[in-house]
C-alpha positions, 0 to 999 in steps of 0.5 A: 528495464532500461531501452537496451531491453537489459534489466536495470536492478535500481528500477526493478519499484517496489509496489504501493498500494494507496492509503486513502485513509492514512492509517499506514496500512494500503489498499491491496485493489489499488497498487502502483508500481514506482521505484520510489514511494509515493504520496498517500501509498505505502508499501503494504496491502493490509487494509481491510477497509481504506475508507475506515482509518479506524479499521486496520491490523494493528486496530483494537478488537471491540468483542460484539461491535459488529 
């Protein structure tokens, strides 16, 4: 909101959530409100585990690895 306390639409940003292990993919407990993006955020909240780059949505499934 601008100070006049009406709605600035270029201001209304977006949510990013951290990605602390670079992996594309952010940390859904730990977001951030900016109209632009941030460094080491990114605009979505699909990581399960942000300590794991190897551990992701778009990670291959290994059958019996735990």
């Amino acid at each position: 909101m601008r100070r006049d306390d009406r709605i600035d639409e270029a201001m209304e940003l977006s949510t990013w959530y951290r990605d602390a292990d670079n992996d594309g993919f952010g940390d859904p407990n730990h977001d951030a409100e900016h109209c632009d993006e941030i460094d080491g955020y990114v605009d979505n909240a699909l990581d399960c585990d942000d300590n794991n780059a190897e551990l992701h949505p778009d990670a291959d499934d290994i059958i019996g690895d735990g």
